[in-house]
LOTORSE-15331 format. One line per 3 residues: number of its first residue (from 1); their letters; for each residue x, z, y of C-alpha. Coordinates in steps of 0.05 Angstrom, whole numbers, always signed. Layout:
N
NUM> A> X Z Y ~ ...
! end
This chain:
640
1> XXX> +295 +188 -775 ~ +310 +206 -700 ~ +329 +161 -641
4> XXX> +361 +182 -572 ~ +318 +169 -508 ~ +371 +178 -459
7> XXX> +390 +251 -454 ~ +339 +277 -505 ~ +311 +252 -568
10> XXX> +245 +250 -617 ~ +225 +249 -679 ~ +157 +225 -713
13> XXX> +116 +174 -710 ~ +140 +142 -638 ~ +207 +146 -663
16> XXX> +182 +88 -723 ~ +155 +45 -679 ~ +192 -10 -663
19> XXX> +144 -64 -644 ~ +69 -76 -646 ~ +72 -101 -713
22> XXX> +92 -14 -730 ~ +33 +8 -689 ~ -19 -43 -728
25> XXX> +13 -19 -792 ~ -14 +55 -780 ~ -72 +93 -815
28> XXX> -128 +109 -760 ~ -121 +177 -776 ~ -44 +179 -744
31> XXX> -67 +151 -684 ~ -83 +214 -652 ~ -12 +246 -670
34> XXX> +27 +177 -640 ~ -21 +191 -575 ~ +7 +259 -570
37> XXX> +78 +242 -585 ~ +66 +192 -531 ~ +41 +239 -478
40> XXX> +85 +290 -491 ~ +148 +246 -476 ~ +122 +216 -412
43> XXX> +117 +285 -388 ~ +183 +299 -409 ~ +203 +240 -371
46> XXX> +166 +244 -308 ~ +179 +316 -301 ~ +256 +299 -298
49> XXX> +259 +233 -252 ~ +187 +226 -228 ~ +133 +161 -236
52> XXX> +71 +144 -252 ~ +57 +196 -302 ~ -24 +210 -284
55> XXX> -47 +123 -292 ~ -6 +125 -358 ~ -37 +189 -392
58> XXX> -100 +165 -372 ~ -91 +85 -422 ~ -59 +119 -487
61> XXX> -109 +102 -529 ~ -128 +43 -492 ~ -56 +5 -505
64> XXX> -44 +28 -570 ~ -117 +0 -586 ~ -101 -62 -545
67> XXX> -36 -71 -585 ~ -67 -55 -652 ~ -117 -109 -636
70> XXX> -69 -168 -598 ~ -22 -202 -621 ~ +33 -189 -566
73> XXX> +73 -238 -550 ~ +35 -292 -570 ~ -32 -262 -547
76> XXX> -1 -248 -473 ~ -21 -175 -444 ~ -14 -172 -366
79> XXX> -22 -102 -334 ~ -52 -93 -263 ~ -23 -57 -237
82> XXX> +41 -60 -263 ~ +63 +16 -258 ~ +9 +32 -311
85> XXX> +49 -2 -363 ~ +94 +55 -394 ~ +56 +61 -460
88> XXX> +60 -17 -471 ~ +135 -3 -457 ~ +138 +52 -508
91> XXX> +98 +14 -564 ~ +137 -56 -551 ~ +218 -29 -568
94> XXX> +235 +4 -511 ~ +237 +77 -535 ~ +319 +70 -536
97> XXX> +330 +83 -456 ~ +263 +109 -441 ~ +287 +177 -409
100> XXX> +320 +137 -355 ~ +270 +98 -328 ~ +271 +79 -264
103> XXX> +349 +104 -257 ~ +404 +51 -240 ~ +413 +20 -305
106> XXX> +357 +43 -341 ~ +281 +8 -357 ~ +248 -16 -296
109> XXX> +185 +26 -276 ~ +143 -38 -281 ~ +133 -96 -328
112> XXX> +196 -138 -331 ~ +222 -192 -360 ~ +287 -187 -369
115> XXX> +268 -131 -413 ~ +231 -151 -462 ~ +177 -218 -477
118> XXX> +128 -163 -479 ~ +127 -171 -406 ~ +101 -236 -381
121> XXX> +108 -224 -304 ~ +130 -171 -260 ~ +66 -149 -224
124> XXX> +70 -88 -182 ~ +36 -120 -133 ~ -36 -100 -142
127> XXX> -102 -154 -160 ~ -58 -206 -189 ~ -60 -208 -266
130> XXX> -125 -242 -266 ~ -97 -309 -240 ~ -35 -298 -270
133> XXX> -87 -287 -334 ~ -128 -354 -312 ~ -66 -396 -306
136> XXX> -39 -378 -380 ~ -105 -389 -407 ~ -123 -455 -380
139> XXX> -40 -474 -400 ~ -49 -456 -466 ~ -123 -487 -469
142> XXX> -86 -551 -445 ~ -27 -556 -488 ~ -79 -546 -553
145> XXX> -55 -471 -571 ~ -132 -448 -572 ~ -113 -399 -627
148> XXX> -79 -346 -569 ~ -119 -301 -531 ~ -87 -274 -452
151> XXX> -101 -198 -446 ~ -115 -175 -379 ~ -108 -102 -365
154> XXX> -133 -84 -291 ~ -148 -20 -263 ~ -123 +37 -220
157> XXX> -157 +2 -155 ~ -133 -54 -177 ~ -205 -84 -176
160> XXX> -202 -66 -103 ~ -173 -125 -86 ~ -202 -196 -72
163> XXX> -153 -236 -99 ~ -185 -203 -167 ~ -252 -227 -151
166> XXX> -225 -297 -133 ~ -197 -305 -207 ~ -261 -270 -239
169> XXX> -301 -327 -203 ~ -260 -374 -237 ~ -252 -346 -300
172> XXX> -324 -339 -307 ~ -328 -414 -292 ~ -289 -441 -362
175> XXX> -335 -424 -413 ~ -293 -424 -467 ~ -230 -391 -432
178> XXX> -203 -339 -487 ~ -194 -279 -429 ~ -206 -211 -444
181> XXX> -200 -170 -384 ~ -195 -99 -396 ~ -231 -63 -338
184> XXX> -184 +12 -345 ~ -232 +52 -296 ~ -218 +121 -290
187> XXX> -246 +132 -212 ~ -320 +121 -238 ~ -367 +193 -250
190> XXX> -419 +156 -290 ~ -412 +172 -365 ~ -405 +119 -408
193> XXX> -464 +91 -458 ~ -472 +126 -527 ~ -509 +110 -588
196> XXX> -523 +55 -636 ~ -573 +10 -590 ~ -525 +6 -540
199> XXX> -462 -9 -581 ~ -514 -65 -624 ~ -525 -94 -551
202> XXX> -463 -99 -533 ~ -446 -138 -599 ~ -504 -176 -593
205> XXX> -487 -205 -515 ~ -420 -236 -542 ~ -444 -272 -606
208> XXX> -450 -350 -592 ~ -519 -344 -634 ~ -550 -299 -572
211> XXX> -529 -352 -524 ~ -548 -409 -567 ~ -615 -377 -577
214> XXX> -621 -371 -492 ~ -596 -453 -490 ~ -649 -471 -550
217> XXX> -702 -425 -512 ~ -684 -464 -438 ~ -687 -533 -474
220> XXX> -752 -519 -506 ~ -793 -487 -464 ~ -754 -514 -395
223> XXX> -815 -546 -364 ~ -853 -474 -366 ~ -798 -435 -333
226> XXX> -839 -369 -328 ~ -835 -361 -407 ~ -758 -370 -395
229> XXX> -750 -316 -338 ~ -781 -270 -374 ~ -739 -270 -432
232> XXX> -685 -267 -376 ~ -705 -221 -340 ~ -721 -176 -397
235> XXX> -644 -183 -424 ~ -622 -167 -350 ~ -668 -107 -353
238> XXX> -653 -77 -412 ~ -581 -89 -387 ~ -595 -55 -326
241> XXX> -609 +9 -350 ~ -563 +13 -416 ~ -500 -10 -377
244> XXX> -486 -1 -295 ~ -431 -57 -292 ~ -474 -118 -305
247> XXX> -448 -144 -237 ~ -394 -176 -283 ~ -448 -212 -320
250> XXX> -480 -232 -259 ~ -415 -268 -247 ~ -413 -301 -316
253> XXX> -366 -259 -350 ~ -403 -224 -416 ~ -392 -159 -414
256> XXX> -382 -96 -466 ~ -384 -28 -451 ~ -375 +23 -419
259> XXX> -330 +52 -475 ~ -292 +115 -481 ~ -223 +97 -467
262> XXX> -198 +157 -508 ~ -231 +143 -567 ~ -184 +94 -603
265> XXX> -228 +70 -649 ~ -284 +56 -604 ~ -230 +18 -562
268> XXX> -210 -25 -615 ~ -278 -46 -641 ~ -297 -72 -567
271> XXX> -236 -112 -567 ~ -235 -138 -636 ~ -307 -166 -611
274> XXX> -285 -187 -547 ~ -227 -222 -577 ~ -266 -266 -630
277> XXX> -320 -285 -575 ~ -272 -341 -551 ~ -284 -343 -483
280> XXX> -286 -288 -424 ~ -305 -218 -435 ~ -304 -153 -396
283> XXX> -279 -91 -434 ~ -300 -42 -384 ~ -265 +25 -414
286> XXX> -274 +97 -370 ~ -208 +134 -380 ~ -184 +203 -344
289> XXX> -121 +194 -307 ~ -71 +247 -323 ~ -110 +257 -385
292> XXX> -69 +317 -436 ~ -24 +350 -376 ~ -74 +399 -347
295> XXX> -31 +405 -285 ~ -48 +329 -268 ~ -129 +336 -293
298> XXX> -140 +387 -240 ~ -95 +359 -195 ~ -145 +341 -137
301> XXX> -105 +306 -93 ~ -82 +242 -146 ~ -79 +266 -218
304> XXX> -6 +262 -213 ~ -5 +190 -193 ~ +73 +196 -171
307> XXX> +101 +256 -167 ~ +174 +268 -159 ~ +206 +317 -205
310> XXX> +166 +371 -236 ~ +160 +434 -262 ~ +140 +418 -329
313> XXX> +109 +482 -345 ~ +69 +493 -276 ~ +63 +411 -253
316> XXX> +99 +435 -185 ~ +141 +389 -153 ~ +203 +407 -132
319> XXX> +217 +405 -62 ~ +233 +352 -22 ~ +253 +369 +46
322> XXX> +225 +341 +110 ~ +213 +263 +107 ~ +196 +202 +152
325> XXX> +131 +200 +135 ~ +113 +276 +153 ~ +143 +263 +219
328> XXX> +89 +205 +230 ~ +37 +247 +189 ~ +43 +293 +256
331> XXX> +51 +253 +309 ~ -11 +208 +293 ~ -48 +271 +289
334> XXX> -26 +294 +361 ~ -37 +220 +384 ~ -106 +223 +355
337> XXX> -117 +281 +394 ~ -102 +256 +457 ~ -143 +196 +448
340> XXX> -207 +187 +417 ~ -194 +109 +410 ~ -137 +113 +364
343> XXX> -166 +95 +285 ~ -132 +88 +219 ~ -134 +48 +169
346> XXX> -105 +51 +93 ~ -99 +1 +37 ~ -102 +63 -22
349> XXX> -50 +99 +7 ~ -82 +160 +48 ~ -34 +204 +24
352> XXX> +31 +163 +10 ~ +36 +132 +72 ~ +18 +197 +109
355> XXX> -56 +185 +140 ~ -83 +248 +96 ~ -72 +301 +159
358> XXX> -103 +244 +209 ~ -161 +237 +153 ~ -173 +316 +158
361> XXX> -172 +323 +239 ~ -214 +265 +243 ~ -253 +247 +190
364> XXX> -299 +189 +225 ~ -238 +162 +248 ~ -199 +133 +181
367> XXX> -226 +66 +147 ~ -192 +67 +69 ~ -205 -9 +47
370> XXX> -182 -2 -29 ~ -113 -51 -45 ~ -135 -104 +14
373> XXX> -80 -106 +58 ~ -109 -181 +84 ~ -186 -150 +101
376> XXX> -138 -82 +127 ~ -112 -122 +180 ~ -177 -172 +193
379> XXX> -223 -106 +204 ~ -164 -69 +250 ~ -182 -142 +285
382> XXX> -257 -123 +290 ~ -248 -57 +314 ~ -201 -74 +360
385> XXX> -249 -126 +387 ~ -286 -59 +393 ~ -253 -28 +443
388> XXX> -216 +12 +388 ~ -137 +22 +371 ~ -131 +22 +307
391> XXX> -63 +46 +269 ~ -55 +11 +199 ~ -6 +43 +157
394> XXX> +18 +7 +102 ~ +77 +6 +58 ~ +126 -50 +87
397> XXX> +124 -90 +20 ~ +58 -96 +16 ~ +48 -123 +96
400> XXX> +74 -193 +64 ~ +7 -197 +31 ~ -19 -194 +109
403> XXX> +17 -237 +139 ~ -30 -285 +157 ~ -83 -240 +177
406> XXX> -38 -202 +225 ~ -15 -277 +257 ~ -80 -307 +265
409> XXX> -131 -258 +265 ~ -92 -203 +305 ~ -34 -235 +348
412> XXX> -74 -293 +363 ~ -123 -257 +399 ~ -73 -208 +431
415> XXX> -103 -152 +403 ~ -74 -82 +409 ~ -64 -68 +338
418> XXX> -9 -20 +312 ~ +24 -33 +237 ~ +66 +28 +215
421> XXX> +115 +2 +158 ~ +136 +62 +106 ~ +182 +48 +62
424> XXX> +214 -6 +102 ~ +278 -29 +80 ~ +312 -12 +18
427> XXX> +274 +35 -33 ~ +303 +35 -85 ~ +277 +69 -143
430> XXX> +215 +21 -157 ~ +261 -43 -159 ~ +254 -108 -127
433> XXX> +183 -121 -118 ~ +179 -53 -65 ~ +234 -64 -23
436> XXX> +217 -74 +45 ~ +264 -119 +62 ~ +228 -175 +91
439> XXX> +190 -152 +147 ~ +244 -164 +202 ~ +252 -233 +176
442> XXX> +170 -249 +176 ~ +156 -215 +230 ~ +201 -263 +278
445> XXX> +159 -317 +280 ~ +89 -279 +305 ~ +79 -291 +382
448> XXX> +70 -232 +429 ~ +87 -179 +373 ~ +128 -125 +390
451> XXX> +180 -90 +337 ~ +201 -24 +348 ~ +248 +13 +296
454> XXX> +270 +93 +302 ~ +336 +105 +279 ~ +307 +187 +274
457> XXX> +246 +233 +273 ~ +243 +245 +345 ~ +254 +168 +354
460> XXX> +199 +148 +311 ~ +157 +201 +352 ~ +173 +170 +421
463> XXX> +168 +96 +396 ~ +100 +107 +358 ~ +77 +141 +424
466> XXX> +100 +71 +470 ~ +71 +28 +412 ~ +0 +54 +409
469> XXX> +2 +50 +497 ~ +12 -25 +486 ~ -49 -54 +505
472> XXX> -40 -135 +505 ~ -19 -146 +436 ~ +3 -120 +361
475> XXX> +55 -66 +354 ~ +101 -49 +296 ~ +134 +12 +272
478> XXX> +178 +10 +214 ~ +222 +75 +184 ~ +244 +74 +109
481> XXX> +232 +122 +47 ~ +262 +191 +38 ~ +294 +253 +82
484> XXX> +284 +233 +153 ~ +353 +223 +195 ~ +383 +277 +232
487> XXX> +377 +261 +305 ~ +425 +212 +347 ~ +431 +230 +420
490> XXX> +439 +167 +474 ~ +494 +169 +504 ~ +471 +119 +557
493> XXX> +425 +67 +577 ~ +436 -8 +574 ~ +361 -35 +602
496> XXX> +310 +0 +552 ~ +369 -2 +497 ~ +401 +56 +475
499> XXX> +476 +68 +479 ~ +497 +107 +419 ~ +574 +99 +433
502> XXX> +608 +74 +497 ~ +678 +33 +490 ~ +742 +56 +516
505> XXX> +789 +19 +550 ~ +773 -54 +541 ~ +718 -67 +485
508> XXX> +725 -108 +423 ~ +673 -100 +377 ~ +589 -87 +400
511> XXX> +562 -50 +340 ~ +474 -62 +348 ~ +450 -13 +296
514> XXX> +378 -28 +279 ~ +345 +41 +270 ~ +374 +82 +216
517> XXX> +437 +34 +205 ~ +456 +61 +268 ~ +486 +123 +234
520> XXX> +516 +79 +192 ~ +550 +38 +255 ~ +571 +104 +282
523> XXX> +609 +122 +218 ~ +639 +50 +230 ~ +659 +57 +301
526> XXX> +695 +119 +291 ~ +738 +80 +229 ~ +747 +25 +283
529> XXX> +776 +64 +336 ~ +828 +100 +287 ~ +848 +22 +275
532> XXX> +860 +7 +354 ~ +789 -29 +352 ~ +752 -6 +410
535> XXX> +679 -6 +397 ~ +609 -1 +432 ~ +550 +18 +385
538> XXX> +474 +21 +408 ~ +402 +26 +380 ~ +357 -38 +417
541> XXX> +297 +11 +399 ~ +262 -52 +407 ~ +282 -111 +369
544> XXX> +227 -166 +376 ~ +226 -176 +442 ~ +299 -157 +450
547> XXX> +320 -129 +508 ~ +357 -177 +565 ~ +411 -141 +577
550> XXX> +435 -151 +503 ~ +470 -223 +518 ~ +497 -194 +586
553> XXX> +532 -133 +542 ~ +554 -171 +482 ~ +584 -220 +532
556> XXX> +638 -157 +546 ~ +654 -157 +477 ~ +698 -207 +434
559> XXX> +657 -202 +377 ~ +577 -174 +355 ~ +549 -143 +293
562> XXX> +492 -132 +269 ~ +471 -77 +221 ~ +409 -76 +186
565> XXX> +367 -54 +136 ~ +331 -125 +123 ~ +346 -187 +95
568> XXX> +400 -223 +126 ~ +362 -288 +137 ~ +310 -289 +196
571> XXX> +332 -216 +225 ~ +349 -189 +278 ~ +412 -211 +269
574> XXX> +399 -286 +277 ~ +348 -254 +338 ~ +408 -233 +372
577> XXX> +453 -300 +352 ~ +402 -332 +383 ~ +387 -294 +443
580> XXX> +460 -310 +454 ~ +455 -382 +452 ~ +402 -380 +498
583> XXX> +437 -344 +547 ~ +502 -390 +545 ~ +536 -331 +518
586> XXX> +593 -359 +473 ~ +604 -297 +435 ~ +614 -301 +349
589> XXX> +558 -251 +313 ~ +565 -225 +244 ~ +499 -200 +210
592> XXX> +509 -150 +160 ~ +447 -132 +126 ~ +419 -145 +49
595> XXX> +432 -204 +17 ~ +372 -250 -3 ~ +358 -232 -73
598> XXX> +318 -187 -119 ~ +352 -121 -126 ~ +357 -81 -191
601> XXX> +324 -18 -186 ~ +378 +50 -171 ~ +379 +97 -102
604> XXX> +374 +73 -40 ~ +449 +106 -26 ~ +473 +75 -87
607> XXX> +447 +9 -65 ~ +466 +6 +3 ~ +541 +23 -18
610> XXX> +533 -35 -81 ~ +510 -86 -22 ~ +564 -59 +39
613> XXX> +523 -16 +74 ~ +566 +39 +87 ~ +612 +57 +148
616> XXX> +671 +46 +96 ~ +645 -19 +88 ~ +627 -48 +157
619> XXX> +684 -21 +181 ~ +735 -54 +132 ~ +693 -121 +140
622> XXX> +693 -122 +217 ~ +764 -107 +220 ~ +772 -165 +180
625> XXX> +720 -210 +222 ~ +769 -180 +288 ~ +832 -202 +253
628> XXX> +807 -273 +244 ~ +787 -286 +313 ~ +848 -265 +343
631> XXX> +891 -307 +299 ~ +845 -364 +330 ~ +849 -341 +390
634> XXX> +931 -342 +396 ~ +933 -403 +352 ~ +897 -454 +384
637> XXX> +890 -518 +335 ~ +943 -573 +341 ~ +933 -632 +391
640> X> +949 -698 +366
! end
């Protein structure tokens, strides 16, 4: 029997399995073959197309025990994060399509539920399956299904965040909550606890006869309480020594492990025990990201957390030119340089977001938090309270999570505070959840926050440079994902605006290209002018506060528009509608930007051309938008 994955195909035992139901049917003794089969093929994958190969070699035998164990769907299993899910993928149907993952048109890199009912929610978004895992619990507590048991599976920093700890505090709280929250730690040294006392201990700390014993003890003896704390403290001590996690206990959660997540059968007898406790349980398991692909074990850096496309047989990536981020990778380094008051900050992301050189030149100078973009932002507060000026570099998706932070804890006290958005705009590749397409719109509404957004390297050089001078409030830089843009010389000034493109002859049409869509305008200006449409195109470099000499220009002009790479609603383009209004200016603008939805995953190129995005595009739609008005224009409407 052999099934295509794509553009390749297996054989064996991964090639049977066609739900959970084939992976529970299977002697122990195959397990280890289907783990190899497994690993081998998300190499193959990864190698062609890149993701998160080094998280998913690292919970093999983890999922396949979780899924040998569960019931899935009816026993829901929610991974945290999300792109540590490719296994589950693999073991719930999804083999058929596999080699394209993440291209346009092929599985998602990350749970999904259009997908399969495998996948409960779509969490790529770190620290959230624990209240997603909290809410199904208590749902199906309610409606009377106490038979079905909600599978957490958290790890890869994940733990990091404090939205987990929020949900363990109120998991702990329902006694009887059937969670099981596998803790999938592979950043830990400690080795994990061997040996039949500690595996009888573990068994013996999630039996309701061990608690009942404690309640009979406490109701007994309650009125000589030393008698009871010394039972106590003896189980806490004993604990203590046999098993380094017992903060989880200490919350109220019982707790098993640790266990060797790469011994399957070890794996499955925790949760089997876990799962007929009834109530919430740690399954603290210590895995070895990139585990089997010796290129990711020794890999230092991130065990081959994302690579792009690799070399299978060496694990070197293949090149990928210059990008944004190495261009801010060196200018924050010569900043830092220059000024010993300049600090960064990371949420997890000292390499991917480019902080790794800044880390290395000045090591006492860069503050990695874990995944806590909301305590990123409300320490950059504190040190800038410090006399500090601290550069936070985040991934633009994940600023949404800040929002609040950045509002009241930064802008309110006018705090010099710079946010550097990566991957801003459209992404691509990792789908809807990672597009970083709601910034502009978010960002509108903070008071005294300036917006600054390059259109090219030497740009994003100059405006990081005027960001980090700001001294009476919050700064942001935002640039998007991949090869950085070739650079655009001004042709002119218009106030601290950039003019990209001067109109001959009369002007129709003012082009405002918001950093790298300004390419993209110049493409459409040059369409324009082969149409008799005379155009003006320019960069605002600065888009929140926009300059005021933008009304006085677009009054020249018969007609505005907008390009950029944000959502449409709340942009810059309704900044500059209404900076128009303001000024009396009675001139029509047209926003052209991305529509307000959830984007299928595919390249960023082929997205921006699937959503109009191209100088093809703008320039067939403004020429359109051109045509209207002056058909309104020499047809005035009827009097009666």
């Amino acid at each position: 029997m052999q099934r295509s994955r794509g553009d390749a195909s297996v054989s064996g035992l991964l090639d049977s399995v066609v739900g959970p139901h084939d992976v529970k049917r299977l002697d122990a003794e195959q397990l280890p073959e289907l783990a190899s089969e497994i690993r081998d093929l998300l190499v193959d994958c990864c190698s062609r197309f890149g993701g998160h190969l080094g998280p998913n070699l690292g919970v093999v035998e983890l999922t396949i025990a979780v899924h040998r164990v569960f019931d899935s769907p009816r026993d829901p299993v929610i991974w945290d994060t999300g792109h540590q899910a490719y296994v589950h993928k693999l073991l719930t149907g999804r083999l058929t399509g596999f080699g394209a993952l993440k291209q346009e048109g092929g599985l998602s890199g990350y749970p999904s539920q259009a997908e399969s009912e495998h996948d409960f929610v779509e969490n790529s978004h770190a620290s959230t399956a624990l209240s997603y895992a909290d809410g199904l619990a208590k749902a199906f507590k309610l409606r009377g299904e106490r038979d079905r048991t909600v599978v957490a599976v958290i790890g890869d920093g994940a733990l990091t965040g404090g939205m987990a700890w929020e949900a363990l505090n109120n998991i702990a709280g329902v006694k009887d909550l059937p969670v099981v929250i596998v803790v999938n730690d592979n950043g830990r040294s400690y080795s994990p606890t061997i040996g039949g006392l500690a595996s009888h201990l573990s068994k013996l700390r999630v039996t309701r006869r061990y608690e009942d014993f404690l309640d009979y003890v406490k109701d007994k003896i309650g009125n000589v309480p030393v008698v009871y704390d010394a039972l106590h403290g003896f189980k806490k001590g004993v604990k203590d020594i046999l098993a380094p996690q017992i903060m989880f206990e200490d919350l109220g959660l019982k707790y098993i492990g640790p266990v060797d997540g790469h011994d399957e059968q070890a794996m499955e007898a925790a949760l089997r025990t876990a799962r007929d406790f009834r109530g919430p349980v740690i399954v603290h398991a210590l895995t070895q990201k990139g585990r089997g692909y010796s290129p990711a074990e020794n890999h230092d850096e991130d065990q081959f957390h994302s690579p792009g496309a690799f070399d299978r047989a060496t694990g070197a990536e293949k090149p990928k030119g210059r990008i944004w981020t190495d261009v801010f990778s060196e200018e924050i380094v010569r900043l830092g340089k220059d000024r010993e008051d300049i600090v960064a900050i990371t949420a997890a992301m000292l390499h991917p977001t480019g902080l790794a050189a800044f880390a290395d030149a000045f090591p006492d100078r860069v503050y990695d938090v874990g995944i806590a973009e909301q305590h990123a932002l409300t320490s950059a507060a504190g040190l800038a309270l410090g006399g500090l000026h601290p550069v936070v570099a985040v991934y633009a998706t994940f600023l949404n999570r800040a929002f609040d932070q950045l509002l009241m804890d930064v802008a309110l006290h006018r705090l010099p505070v710079t946010v550097v958005l990566d991957r801003a705009g459209v992404t691509g590749d990792d789908g809807a959840s990672h597009n970083g397409m709601w910034d502009l719109s978010i960002l509108q509404v903070v008071p005294g926050l300036r917006i600054a957004v390059p259109r090219d390297g030497e740009r994003l050089a100059e405006l990081l440079g005027e960001a980090v001078a700001v001294s009476d409030g919050p700064t942001v830089v935002r640039f998007p994902k991949g090869p950085v843009a070739a650079p655009v010389e001004a042709v002119g000034k218009l106030g601290e605006m950039d003019v990209l493109r001067a109109a001959t002859g009369e002007p129709d049409v003012l082009l405002v290209g918001v950093g790298p869509m300004a390419q993209v305008c110049l493409e459409a200006a040059g369409l324009l002018d082969a149409q008799g449409i005379t155009t003006t195109v320019i960069d605002p470099r600065w888009v929140k506060p926009l300059d005021e000499a933008l009304p006085l220009a677009a009054g020249a002009h018969k007609l505005v528009a907008v390009v950029e790479d944000n959502g449409r609603v709340g942009g810059v383009g309704d900044a500059v509608a209404r900076a128009l209004r303001d000024a009396d200016v009675d001139v029509p603008v047209r926003t052209f930007g991305i529509p307000q939805e959830f984007l299928d995953h595919a390249k960023r190129a082929v997205i921006l051309g699937r959503i109009g995005l191209t100088g093809q595009d703008l320039a067939r739609q403004i020429t359109e938008a051109v045509a209207r008005r002056s058909q309104q224009v020499e047809t005035p409407p009827a009097r009666r």
